[in-house]
KOLVEXDREN-337358 format. One record per residue: residue number from 1; x, y, z of N, C-alpha, C in turn. Coordinates in nm, 3 decimals, padded with zeros to 5 digits. Each point is the difference from the previous one (the first is absolute). Layout:
BEGIN
   k     n_X     n_Y     n_Z    ca_X    ca_Y    ca_Z     c_X     c_Y     c_Z
 NUM       X       Y       Z       X       Y       Z       X       Y       Z
...
***
This chain:
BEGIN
   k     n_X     n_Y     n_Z    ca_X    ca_Y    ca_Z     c_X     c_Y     c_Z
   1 -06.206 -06.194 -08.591  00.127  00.051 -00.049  00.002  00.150  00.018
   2  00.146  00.065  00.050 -00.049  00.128  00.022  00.186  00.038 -00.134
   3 -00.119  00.131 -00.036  00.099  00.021 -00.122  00.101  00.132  00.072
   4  00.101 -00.010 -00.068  00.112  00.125  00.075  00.062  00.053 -00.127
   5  00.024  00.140  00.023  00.076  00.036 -00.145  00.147  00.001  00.042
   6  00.064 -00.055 -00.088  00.130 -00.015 -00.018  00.077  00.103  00.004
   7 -00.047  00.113 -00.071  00.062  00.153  00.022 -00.012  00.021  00.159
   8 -00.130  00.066  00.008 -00.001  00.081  00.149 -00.058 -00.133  00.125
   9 -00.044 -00.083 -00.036 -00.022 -00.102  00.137 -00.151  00.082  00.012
  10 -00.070  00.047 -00.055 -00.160 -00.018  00.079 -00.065 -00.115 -00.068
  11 -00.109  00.028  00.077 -00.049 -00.108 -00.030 -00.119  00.046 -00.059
  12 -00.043 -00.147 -00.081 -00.103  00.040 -00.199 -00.130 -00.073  00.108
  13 -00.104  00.020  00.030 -00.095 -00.094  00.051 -00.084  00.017 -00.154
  14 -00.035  00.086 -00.089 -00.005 -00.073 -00.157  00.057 -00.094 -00.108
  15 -00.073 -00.045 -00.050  00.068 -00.084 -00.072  00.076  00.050 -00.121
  16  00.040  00.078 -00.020  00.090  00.107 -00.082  00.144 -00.070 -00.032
  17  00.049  00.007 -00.113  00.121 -00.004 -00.041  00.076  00.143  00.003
  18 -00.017  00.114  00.046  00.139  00.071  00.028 -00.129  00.087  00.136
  19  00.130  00.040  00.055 -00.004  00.022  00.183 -00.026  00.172 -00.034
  20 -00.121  00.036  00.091 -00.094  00.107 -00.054  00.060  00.116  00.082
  21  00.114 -00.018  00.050  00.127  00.092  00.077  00.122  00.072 -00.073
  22  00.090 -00.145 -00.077  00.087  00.025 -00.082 -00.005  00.019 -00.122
  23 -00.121 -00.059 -00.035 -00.037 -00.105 -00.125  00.114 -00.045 -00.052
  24  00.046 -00.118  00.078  00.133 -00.111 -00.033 -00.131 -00.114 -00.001
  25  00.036 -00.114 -00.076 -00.064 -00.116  00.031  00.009 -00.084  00.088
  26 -00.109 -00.039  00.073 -00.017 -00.126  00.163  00.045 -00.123 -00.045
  27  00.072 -00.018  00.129  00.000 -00.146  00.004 -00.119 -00.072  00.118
  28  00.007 -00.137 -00.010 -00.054 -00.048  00.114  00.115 -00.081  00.102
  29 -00.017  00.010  00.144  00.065 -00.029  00.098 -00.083 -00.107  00.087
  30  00.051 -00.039  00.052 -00.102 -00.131  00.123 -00.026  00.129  00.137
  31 -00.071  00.012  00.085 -00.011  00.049  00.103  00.090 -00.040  00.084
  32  00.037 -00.108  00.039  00.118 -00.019  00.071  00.118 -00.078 -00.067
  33  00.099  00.094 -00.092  00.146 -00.064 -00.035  00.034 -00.060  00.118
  34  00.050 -00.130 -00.024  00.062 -00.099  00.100  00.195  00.125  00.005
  35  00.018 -00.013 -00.112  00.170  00.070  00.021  00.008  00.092 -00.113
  36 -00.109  00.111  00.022  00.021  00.123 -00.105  00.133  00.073  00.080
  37  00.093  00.060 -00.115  00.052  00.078  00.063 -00.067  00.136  00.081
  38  00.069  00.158 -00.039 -00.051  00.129  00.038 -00.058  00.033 -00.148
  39 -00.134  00.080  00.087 -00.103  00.011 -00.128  00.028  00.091 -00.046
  40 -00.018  00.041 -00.127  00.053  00.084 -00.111 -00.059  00.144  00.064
  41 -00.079 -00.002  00.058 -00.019  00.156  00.023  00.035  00.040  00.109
  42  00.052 -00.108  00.082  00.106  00.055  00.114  00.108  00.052 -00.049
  43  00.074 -00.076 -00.103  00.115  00.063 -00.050  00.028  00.091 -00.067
  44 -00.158  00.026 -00.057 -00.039  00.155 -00.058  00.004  00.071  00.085
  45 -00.040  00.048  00.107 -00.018  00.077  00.103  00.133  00.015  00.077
  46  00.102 -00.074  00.016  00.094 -00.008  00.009  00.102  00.089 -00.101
  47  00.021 -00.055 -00.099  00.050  00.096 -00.148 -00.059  00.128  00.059
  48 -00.133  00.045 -00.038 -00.055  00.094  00.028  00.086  00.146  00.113
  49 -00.066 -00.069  00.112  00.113  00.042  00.113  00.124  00.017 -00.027
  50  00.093 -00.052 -00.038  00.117  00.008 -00.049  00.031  00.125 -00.083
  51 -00.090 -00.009 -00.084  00.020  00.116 -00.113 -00.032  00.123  00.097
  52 -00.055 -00.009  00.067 -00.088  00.105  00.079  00.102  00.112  00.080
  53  00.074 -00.162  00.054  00.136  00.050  00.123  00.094  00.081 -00.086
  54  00.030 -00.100 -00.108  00.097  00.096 -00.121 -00.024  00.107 -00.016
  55 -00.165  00.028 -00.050 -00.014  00.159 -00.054  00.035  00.091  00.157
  56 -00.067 -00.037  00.104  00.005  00.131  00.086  00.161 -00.038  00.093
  57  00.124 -00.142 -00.047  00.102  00.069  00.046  00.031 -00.059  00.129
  58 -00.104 -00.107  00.075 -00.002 -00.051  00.114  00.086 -00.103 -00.025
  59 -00.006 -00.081 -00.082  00.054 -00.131 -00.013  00.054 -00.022 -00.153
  60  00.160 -00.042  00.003  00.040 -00.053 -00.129  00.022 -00.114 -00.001
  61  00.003 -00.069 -00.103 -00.035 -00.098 -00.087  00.079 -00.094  00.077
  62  00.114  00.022  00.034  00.099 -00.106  00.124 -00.032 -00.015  00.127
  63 -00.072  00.110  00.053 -00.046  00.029  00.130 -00.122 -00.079  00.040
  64  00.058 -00.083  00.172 -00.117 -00.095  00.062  00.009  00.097  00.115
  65 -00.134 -00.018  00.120 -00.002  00.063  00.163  00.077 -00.148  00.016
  66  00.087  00.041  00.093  00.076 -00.098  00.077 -00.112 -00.043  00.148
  67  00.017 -00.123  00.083 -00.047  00.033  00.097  00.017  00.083  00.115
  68 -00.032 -00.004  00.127  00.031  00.056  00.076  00.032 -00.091  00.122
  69  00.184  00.017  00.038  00.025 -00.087  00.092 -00.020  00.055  00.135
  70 -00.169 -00.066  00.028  00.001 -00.001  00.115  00.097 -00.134  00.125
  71 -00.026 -00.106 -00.067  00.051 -00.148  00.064  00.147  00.039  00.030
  72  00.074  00.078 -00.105  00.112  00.075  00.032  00.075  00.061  00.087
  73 -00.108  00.109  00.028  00.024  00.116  00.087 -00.054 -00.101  00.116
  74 -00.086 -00.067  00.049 -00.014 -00.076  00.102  00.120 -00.069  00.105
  75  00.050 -00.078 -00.121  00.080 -00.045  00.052  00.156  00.077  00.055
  76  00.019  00.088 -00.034  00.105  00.083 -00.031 -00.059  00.090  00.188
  77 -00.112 -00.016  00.010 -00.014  00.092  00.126  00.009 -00.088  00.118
  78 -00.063 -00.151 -00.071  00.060 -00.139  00.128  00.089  00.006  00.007
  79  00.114  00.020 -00.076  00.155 -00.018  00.020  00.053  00.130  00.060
  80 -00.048  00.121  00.007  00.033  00.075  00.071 -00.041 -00.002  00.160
  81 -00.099  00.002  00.001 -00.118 -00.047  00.157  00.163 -00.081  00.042
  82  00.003 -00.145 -00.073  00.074 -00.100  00.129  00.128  00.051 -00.007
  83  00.072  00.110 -00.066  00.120  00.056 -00.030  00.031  00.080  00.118
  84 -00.106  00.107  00.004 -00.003  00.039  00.145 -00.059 -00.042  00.168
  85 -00.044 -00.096 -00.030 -00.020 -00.054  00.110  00.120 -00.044  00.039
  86  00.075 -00.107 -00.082  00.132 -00.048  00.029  00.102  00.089  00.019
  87 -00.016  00.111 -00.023  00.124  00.128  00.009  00.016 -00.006  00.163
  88  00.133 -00.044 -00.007  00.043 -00.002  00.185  00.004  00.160  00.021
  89 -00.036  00.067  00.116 -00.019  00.081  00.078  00.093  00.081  00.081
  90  00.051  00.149 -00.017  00.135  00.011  00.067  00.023 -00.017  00.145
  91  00.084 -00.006  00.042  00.023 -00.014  00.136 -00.055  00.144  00.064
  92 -00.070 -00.022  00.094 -00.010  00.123  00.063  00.125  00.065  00.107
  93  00.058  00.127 -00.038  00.131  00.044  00.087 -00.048  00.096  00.088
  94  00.050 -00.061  00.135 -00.025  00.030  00.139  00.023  00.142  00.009
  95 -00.046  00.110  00.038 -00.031  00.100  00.062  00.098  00.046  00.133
  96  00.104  00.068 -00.047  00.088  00.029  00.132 -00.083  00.074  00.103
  97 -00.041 -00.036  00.101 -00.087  00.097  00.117  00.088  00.195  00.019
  98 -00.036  00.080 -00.049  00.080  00.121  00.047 -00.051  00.065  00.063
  99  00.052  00.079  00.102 -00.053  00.062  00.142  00.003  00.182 -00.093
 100 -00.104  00.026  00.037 -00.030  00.153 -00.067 -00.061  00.107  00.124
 101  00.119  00.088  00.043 -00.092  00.062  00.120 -00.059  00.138 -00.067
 102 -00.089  00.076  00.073 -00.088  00.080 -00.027 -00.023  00.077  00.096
 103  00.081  00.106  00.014  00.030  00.107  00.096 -00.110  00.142 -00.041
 104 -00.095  00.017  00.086 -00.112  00.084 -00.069  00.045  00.106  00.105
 105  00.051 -00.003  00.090  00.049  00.095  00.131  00.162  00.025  00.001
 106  00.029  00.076  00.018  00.172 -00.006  00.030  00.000 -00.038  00.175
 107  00.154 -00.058  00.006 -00.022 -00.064  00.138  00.007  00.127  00.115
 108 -00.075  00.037  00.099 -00.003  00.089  00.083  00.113  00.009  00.102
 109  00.078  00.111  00.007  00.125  00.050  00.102 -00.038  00.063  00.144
 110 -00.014 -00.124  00.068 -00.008  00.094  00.128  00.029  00.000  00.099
 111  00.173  00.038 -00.036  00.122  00.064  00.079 -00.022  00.123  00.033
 112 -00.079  00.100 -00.100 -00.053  00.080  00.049 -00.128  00.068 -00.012
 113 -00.054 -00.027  00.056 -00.190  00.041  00.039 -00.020  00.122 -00.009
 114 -00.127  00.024  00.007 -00.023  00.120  00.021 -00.016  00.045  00.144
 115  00.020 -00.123  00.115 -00.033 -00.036  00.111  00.125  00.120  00.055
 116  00.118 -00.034 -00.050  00.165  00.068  00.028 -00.002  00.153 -00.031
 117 -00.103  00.016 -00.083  00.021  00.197 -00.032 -00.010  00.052  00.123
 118 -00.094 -00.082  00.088 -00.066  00.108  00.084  00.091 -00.034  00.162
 119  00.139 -00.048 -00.022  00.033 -00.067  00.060  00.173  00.039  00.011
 120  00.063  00.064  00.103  00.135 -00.008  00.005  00.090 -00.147 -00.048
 121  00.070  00.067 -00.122  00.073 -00.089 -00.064  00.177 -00.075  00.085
 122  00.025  00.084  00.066  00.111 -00.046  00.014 -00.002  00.010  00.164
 123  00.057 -00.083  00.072  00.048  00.019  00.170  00.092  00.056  00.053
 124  00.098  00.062 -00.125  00.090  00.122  00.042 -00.081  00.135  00.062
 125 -00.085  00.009 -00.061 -00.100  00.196  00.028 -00.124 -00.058  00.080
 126  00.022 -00.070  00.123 -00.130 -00.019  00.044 -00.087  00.094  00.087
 127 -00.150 -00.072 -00.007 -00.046  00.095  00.044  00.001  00.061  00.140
 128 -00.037  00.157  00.033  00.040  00.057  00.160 -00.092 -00.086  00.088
 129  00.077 -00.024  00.069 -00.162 -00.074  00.142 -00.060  00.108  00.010
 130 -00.159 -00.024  00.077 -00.078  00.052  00.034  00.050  00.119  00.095
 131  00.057 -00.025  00.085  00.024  00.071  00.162  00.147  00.111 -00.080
 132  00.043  00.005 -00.112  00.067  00.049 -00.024 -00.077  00.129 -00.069
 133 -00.109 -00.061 -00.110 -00.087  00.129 -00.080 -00.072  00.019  00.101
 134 -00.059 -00.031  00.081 -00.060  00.063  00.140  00.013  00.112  00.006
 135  00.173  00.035  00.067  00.070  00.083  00.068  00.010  00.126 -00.070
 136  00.030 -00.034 -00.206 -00.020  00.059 -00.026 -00.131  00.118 -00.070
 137 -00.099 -00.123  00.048 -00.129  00.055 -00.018 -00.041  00.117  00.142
 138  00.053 -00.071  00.143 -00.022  00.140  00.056  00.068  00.066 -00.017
 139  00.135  00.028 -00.058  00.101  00.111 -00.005 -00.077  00.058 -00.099
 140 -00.077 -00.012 -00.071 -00.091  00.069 -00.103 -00.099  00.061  00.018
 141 -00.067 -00.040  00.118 -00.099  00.019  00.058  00.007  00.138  00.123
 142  00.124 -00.006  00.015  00.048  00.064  00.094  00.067  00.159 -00.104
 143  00.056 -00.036 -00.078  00.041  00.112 -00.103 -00.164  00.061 -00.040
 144 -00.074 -00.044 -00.025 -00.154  00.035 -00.077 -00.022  00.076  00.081
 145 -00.021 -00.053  00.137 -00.058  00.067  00.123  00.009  00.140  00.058
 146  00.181 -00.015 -00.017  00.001  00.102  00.038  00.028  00.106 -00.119
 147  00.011 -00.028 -00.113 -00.045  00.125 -00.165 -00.168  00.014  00.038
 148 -00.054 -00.049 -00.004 -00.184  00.031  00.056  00.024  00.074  00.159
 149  00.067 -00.016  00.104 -00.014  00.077  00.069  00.038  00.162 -00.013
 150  00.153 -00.019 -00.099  00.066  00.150 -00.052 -00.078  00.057 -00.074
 151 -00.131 -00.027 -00.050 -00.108  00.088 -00.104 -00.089  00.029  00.060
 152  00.004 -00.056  00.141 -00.135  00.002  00.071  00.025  00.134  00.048
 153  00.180 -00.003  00.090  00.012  00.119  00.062  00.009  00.144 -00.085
 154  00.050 -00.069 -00.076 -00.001  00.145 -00.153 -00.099  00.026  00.038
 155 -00.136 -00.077 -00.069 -00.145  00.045 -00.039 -00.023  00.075  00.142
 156  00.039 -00.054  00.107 -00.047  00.111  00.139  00.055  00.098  00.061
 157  00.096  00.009 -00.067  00.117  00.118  00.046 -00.067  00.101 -00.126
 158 -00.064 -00.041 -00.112 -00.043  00.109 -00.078 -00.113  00.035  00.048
 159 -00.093  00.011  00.114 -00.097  00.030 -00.023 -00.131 -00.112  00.020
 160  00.010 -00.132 -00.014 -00.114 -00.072 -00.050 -00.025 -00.066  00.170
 161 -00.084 -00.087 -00.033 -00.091 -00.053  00.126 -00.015 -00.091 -00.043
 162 -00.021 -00.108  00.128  00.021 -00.129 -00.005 -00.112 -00.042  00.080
 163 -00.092 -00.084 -00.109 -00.119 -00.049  00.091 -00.025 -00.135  00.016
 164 -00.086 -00.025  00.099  00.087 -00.216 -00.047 -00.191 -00.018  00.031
 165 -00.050 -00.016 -00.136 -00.156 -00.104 -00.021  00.024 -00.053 -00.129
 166 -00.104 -00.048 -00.009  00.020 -00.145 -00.098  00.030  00.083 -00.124
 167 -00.048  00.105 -00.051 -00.004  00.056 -00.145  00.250  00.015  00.034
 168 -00.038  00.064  00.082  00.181  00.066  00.008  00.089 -00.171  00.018
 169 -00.086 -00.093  00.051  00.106 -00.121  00.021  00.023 -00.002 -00.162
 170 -00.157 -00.036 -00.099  00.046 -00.035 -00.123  00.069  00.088 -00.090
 171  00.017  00.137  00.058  00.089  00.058 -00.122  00.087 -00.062  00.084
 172  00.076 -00.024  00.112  00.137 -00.012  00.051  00.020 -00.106 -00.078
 173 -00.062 -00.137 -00.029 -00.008 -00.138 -00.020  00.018  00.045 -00.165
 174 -00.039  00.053 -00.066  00.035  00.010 -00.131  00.155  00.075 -00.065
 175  00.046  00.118  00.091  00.085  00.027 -00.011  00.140 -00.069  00.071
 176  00.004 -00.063  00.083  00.077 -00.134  00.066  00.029 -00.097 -00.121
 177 -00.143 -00.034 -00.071  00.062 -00.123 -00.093  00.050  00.114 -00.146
 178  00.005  00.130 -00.005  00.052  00.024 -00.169  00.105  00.050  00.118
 179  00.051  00.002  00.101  00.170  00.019  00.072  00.044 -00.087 -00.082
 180 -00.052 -00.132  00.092  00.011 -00.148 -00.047  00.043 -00.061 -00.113
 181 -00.087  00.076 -00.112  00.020 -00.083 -00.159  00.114  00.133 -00.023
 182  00.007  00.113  00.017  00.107  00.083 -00.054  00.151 -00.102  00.067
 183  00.000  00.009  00.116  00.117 -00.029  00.046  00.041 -00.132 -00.034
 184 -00.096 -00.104 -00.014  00.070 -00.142 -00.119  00.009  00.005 -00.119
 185 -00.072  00.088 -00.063 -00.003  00.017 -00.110  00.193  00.069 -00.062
 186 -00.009  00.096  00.074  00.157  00.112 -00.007  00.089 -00.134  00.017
 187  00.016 -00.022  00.145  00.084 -00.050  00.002  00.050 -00.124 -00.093
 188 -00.091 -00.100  00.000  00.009 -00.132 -00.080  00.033  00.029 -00.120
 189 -00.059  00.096 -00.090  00.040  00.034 -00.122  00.134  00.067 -00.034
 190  00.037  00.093  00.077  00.070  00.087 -00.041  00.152 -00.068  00.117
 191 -00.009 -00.047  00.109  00.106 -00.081  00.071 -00.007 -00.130 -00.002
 192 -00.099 -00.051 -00.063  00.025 -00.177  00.020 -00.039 -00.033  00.114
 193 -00.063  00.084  00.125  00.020 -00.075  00.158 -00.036  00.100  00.072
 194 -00.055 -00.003  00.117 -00.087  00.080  00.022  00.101  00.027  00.155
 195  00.037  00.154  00.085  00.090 -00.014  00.078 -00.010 -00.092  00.144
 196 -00.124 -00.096 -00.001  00.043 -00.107  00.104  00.035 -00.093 -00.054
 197  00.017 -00.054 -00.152  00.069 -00.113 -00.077  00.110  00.050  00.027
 198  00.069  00.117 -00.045  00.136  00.072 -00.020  00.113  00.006  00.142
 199 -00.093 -00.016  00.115  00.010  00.039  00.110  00.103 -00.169  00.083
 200 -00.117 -00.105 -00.055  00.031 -00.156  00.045  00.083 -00.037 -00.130
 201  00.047  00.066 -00.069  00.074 -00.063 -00.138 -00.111 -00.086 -00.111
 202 -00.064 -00.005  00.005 -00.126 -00.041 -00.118 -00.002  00.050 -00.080
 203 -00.022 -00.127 -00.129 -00.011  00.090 -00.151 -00.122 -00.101 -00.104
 204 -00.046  00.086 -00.052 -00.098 -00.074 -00.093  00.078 -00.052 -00.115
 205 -00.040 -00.158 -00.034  00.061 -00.057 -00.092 -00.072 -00.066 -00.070
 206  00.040  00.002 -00.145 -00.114 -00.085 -00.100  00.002 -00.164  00.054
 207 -00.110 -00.100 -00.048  00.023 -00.170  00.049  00.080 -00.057 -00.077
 208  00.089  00.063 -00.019  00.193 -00.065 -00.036  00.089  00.058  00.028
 209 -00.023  00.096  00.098  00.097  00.041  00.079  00.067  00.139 -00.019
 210 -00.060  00.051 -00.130  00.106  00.123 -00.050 -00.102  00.117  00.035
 211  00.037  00.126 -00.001 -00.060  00.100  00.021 -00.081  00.015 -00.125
 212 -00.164  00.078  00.082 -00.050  00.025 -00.087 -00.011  00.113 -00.053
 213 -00.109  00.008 -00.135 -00.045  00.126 -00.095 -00.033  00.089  00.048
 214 -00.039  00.141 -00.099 -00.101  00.062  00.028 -00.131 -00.034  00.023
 215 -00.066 -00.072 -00.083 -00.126 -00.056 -00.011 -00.010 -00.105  00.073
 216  00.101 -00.059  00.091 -00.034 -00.086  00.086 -00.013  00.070  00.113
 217  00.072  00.113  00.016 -00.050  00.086  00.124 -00.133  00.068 -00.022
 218 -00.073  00.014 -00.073 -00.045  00.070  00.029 -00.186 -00.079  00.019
 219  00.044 -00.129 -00.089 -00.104 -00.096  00.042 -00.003  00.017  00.173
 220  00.124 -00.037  00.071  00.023  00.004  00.139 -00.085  00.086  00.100
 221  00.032  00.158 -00.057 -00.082  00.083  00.025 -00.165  00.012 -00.003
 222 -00.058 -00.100 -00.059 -00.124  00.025 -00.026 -00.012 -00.148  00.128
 223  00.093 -00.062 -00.021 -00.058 -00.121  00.123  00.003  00.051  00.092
 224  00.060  00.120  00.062  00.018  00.027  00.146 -00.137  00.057 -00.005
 225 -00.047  00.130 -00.085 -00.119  00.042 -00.015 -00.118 -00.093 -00.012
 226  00.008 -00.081 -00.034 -00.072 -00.081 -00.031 -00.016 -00.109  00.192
 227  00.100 -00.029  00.046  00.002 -00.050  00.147 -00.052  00.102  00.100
 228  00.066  00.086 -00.032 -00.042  00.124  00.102 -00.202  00.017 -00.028
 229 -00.036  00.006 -00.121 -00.168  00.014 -00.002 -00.074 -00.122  00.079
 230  00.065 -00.143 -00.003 -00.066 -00.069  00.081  00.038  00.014  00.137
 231  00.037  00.085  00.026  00.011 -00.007  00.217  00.107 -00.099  00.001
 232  00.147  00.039 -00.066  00.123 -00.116 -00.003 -00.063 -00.119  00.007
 233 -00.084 -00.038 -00.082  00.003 -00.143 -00.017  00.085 -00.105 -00.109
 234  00.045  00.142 -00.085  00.107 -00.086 -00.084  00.134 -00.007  00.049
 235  00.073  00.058  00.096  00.070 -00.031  00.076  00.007 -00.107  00.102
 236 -00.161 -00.027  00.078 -00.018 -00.111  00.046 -00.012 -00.145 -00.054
 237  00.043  00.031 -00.156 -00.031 -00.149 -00.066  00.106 -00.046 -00.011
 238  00.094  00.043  00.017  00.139 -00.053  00.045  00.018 -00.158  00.075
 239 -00.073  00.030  00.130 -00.050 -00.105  00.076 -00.021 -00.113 -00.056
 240 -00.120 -00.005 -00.147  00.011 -00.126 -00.016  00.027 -00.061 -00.136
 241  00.061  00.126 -00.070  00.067 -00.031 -00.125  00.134 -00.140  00.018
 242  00.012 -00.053 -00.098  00.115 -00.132 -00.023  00.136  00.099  00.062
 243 -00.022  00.114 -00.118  00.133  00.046  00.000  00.051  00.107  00.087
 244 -00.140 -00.015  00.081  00.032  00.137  00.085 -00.012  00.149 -00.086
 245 -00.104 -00.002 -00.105  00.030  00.080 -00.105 -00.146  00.094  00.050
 246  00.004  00.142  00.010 -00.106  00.062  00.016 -00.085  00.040 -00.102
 247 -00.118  00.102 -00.016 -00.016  00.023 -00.179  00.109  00.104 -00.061
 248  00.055  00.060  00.099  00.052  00.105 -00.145  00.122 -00.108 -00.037
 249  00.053 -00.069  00.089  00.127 -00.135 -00.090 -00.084 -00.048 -00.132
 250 -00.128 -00.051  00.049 -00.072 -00.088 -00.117 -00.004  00.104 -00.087
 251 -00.060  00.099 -00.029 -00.053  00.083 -00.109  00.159  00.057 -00.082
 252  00.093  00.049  00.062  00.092  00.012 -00.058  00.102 -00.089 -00.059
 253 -00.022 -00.101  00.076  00.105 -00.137 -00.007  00.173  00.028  00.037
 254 -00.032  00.052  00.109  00.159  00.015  00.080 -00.048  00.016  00.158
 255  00.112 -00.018  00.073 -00.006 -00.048  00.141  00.100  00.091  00.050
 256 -00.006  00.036  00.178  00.057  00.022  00.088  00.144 -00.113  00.003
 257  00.122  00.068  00.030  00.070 -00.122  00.022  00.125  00.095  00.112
 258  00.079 -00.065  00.073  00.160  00.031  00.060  00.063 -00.033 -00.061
 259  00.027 -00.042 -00.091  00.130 -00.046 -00.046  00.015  00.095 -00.161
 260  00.148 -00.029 -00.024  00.067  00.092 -00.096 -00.083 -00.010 -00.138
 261 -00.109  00.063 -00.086 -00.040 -00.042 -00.100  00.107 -00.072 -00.089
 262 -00.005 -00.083 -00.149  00.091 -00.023 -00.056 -00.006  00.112 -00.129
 263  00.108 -00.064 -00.066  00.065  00.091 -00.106  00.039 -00.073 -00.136
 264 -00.034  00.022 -00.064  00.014 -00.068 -00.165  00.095 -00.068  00.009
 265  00.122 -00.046  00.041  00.062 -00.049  00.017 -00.022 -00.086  00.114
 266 -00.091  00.014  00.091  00.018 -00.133  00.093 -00.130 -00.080 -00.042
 267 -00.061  00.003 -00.153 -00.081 -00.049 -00.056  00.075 -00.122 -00.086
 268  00.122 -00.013  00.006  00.050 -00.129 -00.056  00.035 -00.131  00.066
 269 -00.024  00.054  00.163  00.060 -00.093  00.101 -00.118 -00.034  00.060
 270 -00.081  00.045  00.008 -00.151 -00.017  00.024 -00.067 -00.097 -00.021
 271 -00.040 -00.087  00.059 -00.111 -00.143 -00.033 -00.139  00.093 -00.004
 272 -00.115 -00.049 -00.093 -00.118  00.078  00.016 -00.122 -00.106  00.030
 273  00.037 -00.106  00.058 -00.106 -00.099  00.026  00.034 -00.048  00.154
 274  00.046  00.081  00.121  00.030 -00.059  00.096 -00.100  00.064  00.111
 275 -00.046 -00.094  00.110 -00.078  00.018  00.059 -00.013  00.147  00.076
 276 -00.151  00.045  00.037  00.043  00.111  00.064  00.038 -00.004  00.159
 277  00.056  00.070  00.088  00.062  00.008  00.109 -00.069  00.123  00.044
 278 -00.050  00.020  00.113 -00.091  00.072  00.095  00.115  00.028  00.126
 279 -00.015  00.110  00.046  00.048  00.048  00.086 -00.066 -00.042  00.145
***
């Protein structure tokens, strides 16, 4: 027989009439109650606790922990899962194709080149043929000649002597070409035309036809100087220029021509893209 105290539930293994814990008096119990209820000192411990929750405020006297719905929330997330699965899907809307261009260059104009600067613009003011500036190249040649012969006779009618070896050729040869650059230089600048242009009717004209500048003459002037230092070879490039253009045309950018230059006014009737015409 095992004895239990009725107050607190320990247990007496003496044979004692009151329980050496509470000192309440023992009862005796069977070791195994077939249908004891809850043992008295569970429900002590219980009470206990209770009072416990009361004093510190956790739990009042009405108050149970509820469970916790998990089985709940479970199901509540199955029903969402097949909620959206079943959610029909919008139509997908077609994409109008749009053409987008992308211009990183502006489109290039070339009506007029840089090919045309160097190039008589119009076929009204064309350029003189060859056999025409020729003529007036010896009429130039012939004017030079004989101003170098009139200084020669000065210089010997004053006094001086005339010796012909190589040192006296090269002063002759140096003072011949500053005749030379004086007399294109004067003339071109200060008349526009030198008196064998003036002579055949020739006039220097810008490559559109109108008369030119100061500063285009005088570029001019340095081409003749500039032809005359190579042994007229810039005169001879005439020959195989497009335009029949020699260097002092190129360097200045105006040409020999016969015909009437134009005039601000015949700049409205004027085409400026028409082929050139050669004499």
């Amino acid at each position: 027989m095992i004895r239990i105290c009725s107050n607190c539930g320990a247990l007496l293994l003496d044979d004692t009439e009151k329980c050496s814990f509470c000192n309440a008096s023992a009862e005796t119990r069977s070791a195994a109650p077939a249908d004891a209820g809850e043992p008295e000192w569970r429900r002590e411990v219980s009470r206990r606790l209770q009072q416990y929750r009361e004093r510190r405020g956790h739990l009042r006297l009405d108050d149970s922990q509820s469970g916790l719905p998990f089985e709940e929330r479970r199901a509540i997330d199955v029903e969402e899962a097949v909620r959206e699965r079943h959610r029909p899907r919008p139509a997908l809307r077609q994409r109008q194709n749009e053409r987008v261009e992308i211009r990183i260059q502006p489109e290039l104009d070339f009506s007029s080149t840089a090919d045309e600067r160097g190039r008589p613009q119009t076929a009204l003011v064309p350029v003189a043929g060859l056999a025409q500036r020729r003529w007036a190249g010896l009429i130039d040649v012939l004017f030079l000649g004989l101003t170098c012969a009139g200084f020669l006779g000065l210089f010997r009618s004053l006094g001086g002597q005339v010796a012909i070896d190589k040192t006296t050729a090269v002063i002759y040869l140096v003072i011949f070409y500053l005749f030379y650059g004086l007399y294109f230089a004067l003339f071109t600048t200060l008349a526009g035309a030198t008196p064998g242009m003036q002579f055949l009717n020739l006039s220097v004209v810008r490559l559109d036809g109108s008369l030119p500048d100061t500063r285009q003459l005088v570029w001019r002037s340095f081409g003749y100087l500039l032809a005359g230092a190579t042994l007229t070879l810039g005169f001879v490039w005439a020959l195989w220029d497009d335009d029949r253009f020699t260097w002092q045309d190129r360097i200045s950018q105006t040409y020999i021509t016969a015909a009437v230059p134009l005039s601000d006014s015949d700049f409205l009737s004027v085409p400026t893209t028409r082929p050139l015409v050669h004499k």
